[in-house]
C-alpha positions in Angstrom: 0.0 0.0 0.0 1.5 3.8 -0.8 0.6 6.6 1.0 1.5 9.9 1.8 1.3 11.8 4.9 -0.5 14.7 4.3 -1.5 17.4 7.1 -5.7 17.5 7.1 -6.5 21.3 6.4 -2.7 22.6 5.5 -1.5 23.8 2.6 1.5 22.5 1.6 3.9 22.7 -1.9 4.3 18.9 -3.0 7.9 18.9 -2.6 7.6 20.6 1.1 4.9 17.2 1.0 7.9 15.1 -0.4 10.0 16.4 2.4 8.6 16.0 4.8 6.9 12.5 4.3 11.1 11.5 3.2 11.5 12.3 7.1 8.9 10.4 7.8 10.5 7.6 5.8 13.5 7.9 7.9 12.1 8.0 11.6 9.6 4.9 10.7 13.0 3.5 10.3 14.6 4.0 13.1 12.0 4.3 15.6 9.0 2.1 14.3 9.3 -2.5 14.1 7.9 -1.9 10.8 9.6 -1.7 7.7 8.5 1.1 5.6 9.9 2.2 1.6 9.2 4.2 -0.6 7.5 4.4 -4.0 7.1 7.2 -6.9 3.5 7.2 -8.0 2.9 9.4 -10.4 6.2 11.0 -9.5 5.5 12.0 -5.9 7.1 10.6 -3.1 5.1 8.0 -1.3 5.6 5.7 1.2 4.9 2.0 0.9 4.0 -0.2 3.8 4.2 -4.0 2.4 3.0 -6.9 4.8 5.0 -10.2 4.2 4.9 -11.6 8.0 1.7 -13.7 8.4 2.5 -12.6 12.0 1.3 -9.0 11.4 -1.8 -7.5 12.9 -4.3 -5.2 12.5 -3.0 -3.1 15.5 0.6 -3.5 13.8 0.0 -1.4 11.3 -2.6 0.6 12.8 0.4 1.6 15.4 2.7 2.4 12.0 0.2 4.5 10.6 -0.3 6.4 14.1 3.6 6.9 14.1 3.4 8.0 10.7 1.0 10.4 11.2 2.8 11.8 14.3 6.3 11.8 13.0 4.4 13.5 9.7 3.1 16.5 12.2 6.2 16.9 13.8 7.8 17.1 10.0 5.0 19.5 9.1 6.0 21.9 12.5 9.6 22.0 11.4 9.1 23.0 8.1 6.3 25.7 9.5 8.9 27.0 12.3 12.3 25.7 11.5 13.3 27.5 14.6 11.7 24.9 17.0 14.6 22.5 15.5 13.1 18.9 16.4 9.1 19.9 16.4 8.6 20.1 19.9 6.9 22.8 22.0 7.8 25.3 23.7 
């Protein structure tokens, strides 16, 4: 399945989009179990969740796309106000 990350109600230039779900790409892969890649639909940068362990559950990949969707807000802050540096508050 590909998929982009893209902020509900935001508007964003598709290569910030591209950029910021290519950080995605790169925390899924160092803080999520799952194994994430990516794909170029229609020459956008997507990422591509493929399930090849019978193992998997629903909740696995409900908890990727959570993480996703987090790590794809945090993305979204930094590009918005580079000078909060990792996303968080304050």
């Amino acid at each position: 399945m590909c998929f982009r990350v893209d902020p509900a109600g935001q508007d964003i230039a598709d290569h910030d989009l591209d950029e910021v779900n290519r950080e995605v790409l790169v925390r899924l892969f160092w803080e999520d179990p799952a194994f994430i890649s990516s794909a170029m639909p229609g020459g956008r940068f997507s990422l591509r969740l493929c399930i090849v362990n019978h193992n998997t559950t629903w909740d696995d990949v409900r908890e990727t796309l959570s993480a996703a969707e987090r790590f794809g807000q945090d993305a979204f802050l930094r590009l918005r106000h580079p000078e909060r540096g990792n996303g968080e508050e304050g």
